[in-house]
C-alpha positions in Angstrom: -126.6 -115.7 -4.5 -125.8 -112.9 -2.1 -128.0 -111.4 0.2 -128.7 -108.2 -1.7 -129.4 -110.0 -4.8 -131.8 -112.5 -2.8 -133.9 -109.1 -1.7 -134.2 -108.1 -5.6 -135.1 -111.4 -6.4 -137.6 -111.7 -3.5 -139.1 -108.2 -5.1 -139.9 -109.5 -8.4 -136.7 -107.1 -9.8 -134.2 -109.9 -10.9 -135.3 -113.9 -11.1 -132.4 -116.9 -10.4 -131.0 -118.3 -13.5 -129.0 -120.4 -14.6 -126.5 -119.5 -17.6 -124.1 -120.9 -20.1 -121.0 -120.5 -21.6 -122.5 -120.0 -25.1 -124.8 -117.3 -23.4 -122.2 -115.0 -22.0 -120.3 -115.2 -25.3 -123.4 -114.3 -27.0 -124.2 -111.8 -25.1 -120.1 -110.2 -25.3 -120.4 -110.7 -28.8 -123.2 -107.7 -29.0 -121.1 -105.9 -26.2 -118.6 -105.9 -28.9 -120.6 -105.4 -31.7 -122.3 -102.6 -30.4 -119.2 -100.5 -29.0 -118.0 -101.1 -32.5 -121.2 -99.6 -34.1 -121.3 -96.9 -31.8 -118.0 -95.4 -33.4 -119.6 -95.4 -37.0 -119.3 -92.0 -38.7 -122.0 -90.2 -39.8 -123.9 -91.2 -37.3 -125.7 -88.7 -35.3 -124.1 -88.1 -31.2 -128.0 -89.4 -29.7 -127.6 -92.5 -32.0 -123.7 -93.5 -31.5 -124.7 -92.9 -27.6 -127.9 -95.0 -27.6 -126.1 -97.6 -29.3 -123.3 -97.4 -26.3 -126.0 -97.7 -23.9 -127.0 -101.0 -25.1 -123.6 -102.4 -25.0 -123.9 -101.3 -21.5 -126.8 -102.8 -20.6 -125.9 -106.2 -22.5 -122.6 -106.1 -20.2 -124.9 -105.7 -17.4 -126.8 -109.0 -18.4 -123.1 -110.6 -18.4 -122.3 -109.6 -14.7 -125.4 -110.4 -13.5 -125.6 -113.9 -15.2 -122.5 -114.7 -13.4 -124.3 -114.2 -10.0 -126.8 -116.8 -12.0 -129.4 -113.8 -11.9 -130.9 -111.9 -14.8 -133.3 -109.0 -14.9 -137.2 -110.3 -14.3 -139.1 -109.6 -17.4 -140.8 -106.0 -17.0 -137.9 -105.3 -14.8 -135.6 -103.9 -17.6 -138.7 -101.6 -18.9 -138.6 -100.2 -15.3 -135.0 -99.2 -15.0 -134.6 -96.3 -17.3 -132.8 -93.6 -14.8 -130.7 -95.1 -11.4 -133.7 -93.4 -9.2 -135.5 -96.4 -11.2 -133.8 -98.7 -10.2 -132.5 -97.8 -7.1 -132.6 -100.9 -4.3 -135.7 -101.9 -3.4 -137.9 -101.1 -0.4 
């Protein structure tokens, strides 16, 4: 794990972990799912984009499971806006 990860790990941000094959693909296979939904019509702009947002933030999950990281538990109700989760101190 690299050193910048190691000082969001030490800060109670991300935690180690250990991933899987079968977890990444899971986790692609909402990436996918959800850019999909997000080009329904009829739906309204806020919802299309808030269902692009979570295919973001499940592609997030991916990259950092391959640094065998993953977001500590109340971390991802923290990080709402970059200024949220900008480095820590």
């Amino acid at each position: 794990m690299s050193t910048t990860l190691d000082v969001w790990v030490n800060s109670g941000s991300l935690q180690r972990h250990t991933t899987s094959p079968q977890e990444v693909g899971d986790l692609l296979s909402v990436v996918q799912r959800d850019l999909a939904a997000s080009q329904t019509a009829g739906l309204s702009d806020d919802r299309k984009l808030t269902i692009a947002y979570n295919a973001a933030l499940q592609a997030a999950k991916v990259a950092l499971a391959a640094t065998c990281a993953s977001p500590a538990s109340s971390a991802g109700q923290a990080c709402r806006s970059p200024r949220a989760c900008s480095h820590p101190a």
